[in-house]
C-alpha positions in Angstrom: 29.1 -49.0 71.2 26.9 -46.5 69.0 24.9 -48.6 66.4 25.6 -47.3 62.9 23.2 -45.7 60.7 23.4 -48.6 58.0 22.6 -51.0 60.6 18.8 -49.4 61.3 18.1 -50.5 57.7 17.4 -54.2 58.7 15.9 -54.2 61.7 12.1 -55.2 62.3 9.5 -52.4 63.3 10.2 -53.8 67.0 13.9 -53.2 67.1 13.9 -50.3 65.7 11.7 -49.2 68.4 13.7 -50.8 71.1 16.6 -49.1 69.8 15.8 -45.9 69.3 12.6 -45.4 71.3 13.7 -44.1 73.9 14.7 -40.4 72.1 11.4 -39.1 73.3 10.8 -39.7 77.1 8.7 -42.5 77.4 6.9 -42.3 74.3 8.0 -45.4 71.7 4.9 -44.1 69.3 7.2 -41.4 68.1 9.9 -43.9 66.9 7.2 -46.5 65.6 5.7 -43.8 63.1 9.0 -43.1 61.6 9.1 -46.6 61.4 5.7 -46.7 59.5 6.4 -43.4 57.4 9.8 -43.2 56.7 12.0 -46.3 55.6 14.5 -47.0 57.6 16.6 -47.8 54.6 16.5 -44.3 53.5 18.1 -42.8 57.3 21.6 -41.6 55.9 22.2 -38.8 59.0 21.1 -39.0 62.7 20.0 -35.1 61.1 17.5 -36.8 58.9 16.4 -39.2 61.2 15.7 -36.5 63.8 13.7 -34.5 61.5 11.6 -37.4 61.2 11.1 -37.9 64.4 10.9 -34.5 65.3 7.9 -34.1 62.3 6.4 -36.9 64.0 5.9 -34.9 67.0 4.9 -31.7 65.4 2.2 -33.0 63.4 0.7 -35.1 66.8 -2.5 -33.1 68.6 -2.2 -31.1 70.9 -3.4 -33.5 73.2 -0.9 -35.6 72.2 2.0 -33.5 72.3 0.4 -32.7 76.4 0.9 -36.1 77.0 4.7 -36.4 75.5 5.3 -32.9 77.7 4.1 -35.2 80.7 6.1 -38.3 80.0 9.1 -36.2 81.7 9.9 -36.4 85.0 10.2 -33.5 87.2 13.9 -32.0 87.6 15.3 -33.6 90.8 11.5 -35.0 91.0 10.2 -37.7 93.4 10.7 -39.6 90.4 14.5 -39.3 90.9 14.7 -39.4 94.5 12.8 -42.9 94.1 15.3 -43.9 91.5 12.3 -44.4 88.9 14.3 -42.3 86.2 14.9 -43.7 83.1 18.3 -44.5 82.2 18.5 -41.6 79.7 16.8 -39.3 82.3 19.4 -40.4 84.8 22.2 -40.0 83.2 21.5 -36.3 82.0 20.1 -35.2 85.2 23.6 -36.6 87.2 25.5 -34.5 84.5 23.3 -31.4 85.5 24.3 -32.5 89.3 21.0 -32.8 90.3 21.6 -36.3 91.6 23.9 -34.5 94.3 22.1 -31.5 95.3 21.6 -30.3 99.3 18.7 -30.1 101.3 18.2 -26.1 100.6 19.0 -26.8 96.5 16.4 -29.7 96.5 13.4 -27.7 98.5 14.4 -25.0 95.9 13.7 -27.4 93.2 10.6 -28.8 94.1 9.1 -25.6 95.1 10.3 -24.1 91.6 8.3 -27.9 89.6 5.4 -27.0 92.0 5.0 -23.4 91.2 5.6 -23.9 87.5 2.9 -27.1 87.3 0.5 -24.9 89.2 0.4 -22.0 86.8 1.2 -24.0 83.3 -0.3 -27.7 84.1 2.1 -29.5 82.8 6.1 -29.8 84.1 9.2 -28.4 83.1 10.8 -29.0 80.4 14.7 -28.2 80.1 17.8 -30.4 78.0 19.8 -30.5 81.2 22.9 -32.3 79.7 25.2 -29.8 79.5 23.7 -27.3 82.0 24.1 -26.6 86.0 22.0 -26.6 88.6 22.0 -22.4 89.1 21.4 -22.5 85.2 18.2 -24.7 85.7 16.5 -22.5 88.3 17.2 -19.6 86.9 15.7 -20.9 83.5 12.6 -21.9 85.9 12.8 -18.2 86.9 13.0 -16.7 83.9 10.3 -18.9 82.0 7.6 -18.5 84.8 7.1 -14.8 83.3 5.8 -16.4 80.1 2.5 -17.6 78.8 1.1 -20.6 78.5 1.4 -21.1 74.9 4.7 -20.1 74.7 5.7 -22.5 77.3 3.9 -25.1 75.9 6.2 -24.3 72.4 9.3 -24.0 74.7 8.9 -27.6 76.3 8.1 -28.8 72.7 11.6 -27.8 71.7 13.1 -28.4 74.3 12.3 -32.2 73.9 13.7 -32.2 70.3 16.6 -30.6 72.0 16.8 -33.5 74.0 15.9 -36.2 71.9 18.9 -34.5 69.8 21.5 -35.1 72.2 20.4 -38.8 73.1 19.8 -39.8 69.1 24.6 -38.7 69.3 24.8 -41.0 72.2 23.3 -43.9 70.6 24.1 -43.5 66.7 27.4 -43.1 65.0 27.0 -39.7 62.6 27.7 -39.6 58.9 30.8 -39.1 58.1 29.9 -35.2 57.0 31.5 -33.0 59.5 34.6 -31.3 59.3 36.1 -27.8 60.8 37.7 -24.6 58.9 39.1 -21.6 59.9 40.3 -18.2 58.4 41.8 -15.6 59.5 41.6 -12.1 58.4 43.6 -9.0 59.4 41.5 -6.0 59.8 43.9 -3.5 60.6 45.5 -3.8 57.2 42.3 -5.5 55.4 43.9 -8.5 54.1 43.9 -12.3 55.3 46.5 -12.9 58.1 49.3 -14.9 56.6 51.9 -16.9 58.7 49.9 -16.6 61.9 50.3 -19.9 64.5 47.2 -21.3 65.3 46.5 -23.9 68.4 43.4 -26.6 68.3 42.3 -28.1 72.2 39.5 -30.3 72.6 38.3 -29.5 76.2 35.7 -32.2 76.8 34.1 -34.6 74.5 35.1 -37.9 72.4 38.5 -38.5 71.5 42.0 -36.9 73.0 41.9 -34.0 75.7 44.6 -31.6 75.1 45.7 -29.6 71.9 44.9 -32.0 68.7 46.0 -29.9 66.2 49.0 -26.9 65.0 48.3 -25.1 62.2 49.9 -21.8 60.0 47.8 -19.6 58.1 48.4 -19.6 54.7 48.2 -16.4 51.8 44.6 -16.4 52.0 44.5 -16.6 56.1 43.4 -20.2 55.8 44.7 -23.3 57.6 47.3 -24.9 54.6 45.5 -28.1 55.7 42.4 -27.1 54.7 40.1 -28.4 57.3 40.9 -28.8 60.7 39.4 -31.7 61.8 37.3 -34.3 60.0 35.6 -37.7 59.9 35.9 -39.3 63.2 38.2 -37.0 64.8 35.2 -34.2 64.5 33.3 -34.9 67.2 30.8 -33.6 69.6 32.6 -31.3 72.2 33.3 -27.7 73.3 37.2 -26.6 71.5 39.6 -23.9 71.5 41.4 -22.1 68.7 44.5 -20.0 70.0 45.5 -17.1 67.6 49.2 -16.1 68.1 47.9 -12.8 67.4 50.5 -10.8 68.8 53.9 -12.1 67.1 51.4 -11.9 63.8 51.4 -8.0 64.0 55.2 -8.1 65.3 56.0 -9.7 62.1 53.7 -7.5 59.9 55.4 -4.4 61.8 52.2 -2.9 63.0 52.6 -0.3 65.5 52.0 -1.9 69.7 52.3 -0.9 72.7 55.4 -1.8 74.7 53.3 -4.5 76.5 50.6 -5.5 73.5 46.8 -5.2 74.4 46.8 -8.7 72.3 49.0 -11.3 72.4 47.5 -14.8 71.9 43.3 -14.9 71.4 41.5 -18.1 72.7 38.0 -18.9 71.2 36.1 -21.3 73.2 33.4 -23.3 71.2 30.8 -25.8 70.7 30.5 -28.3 68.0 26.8 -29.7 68.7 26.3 -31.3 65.3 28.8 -33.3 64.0 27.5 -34.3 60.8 27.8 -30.3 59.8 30.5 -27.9 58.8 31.7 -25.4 61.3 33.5 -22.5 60.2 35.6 -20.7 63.2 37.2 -17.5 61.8 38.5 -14.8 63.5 38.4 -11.4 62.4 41.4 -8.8 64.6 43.2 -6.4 64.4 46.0 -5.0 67.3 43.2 -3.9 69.5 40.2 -6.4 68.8 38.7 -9.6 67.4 35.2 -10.9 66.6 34.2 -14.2 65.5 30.6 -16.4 64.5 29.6 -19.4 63.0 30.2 -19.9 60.0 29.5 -22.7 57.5 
């Protein structure tokens, strides 16, 4: 089970490293000068704790930062075909499917680490968790047109990226997070009252399915307030579904015979769930837009 925040707050400078030293690929040093600098007492948020760790990493040499770069293995590497991979390693690069690629996908691979070694000297970097194979190579495509330095800057985020996404698989979050919607009608500029509104969780934590009904209120917010919250709002990809089309029925706005909108899904990512993520939806008869709000 994820260890809780509070329970950092008493462990000795070698636990702490044991549990948490693994965020940066190989390189404990990270997690033992967060340790040194920052008590762990004062770690409310896996946000603050990652900015530690993540100033740790900025501030290192250059040299330093070379070495942390190298610590990774190659994607679909010797390293994995030998099963040397750490577990953290492993486990994102199966979720990427590169554990299961074919003969043709693997020479493609290691012809794509050699080429990119050869011109950068040092391998590449990528938070394969929640990407695909044919996103990987054409990253590796797309990033052997750069330069050196901006490489070098790329894989550097790249690992706080990653050591992002491992800190949520090993801490529980602050209870912070919470999701709000609002709906506005631009057709008639006002908020969209009484429109039926769907919540799915696709993949993550928690229930698959739809999780949540909701009817806009006078001001084209959810009469609930937020959405989801506490333990419920959780890493994931969701889907609102706007019942935009008996919305505009009822506010006798003039459609077709068959409407160009009927019901609007919005597919989207909740990465931090410590934050606030506001979902709105901005349509009229004819068209919607969205963003992220907060």
């Amino acid at each position: 089970p994820p260890l809780s925040l509070s329970s950092l707050s008493g462990l000795s400078e070698e636990s702490f490293v044991a549990a948490i030293g693994g965020v940066y690929e190989n390189s404990p040093w990270v997690a033992s000068a967060v340790f040194t600098n920052l008590k762990p007492l004062s770690i409310t948020s896996i946000a603050s704790l990652h900015a530690a760790m993540k100033e740790v990493v900025e501030t290192a040499e250059e040299e330093k930062k070379l070495e942390l770069i190298n610590s990774h293995p190659d994607l679909a590497g010797k390293a994995a075909l030998a099963d040397e991979l750490t577990e953290e390693s492993k486990e994102e690069q199966s979720k990427a499917g590169l554990n299961s690629l074919t003969k043709e996908e693997l020479e493609q691979f290691t012809k794509m680490n050699e080429k990119y070694k050869s011109k950068f000297g040092f391998v590449f970097i990528l938070a394969v968790r929640n990407a695909t194979k044919y996103t990987i190579l054409k990253s590796f495509e797309a990033r052997l047109k750069n330069t050196r330095m901006k490489e070098f800057e790329e894989c550097i985020t790249q690992i706080h990226k990653i050591a992002w996404m491992r800190l949520l698989t090993i801490l529980e979050p602050a209870d912070t997070g919470f999701l709000t919607c609002h709906v506005l009608d631009t057709a008639s500029g006002k908020p969209a009252n009484d429109m039926d509104i769907t919540l799915e969780r696709l993949s993550g934590t928690g229930p698959l399915g739809v999780i949540g009904s909701f009817v806009t209120n006078s001001d084209g917010r959810l009469t609930s307030g937020r959405a989801l919250t506490g333990k419920d709002f959780s890493v994931g990809i969701y889907k609102w579904t706007f019942e935009v089309g008996d919305y505009f029925a009822k506010e006798g706005a003039k459609l077709a015979g068959t409407p160009f909108l009927t019901s609007v899904p919005l597919v989207f990512g909740i990465d931090d769930p410590e934050d606030h993520y506001h979902v709105p939806l901005l349509c009229s008869p004819y068209g919607y837009s969205t963003y992220r709000g907060s």
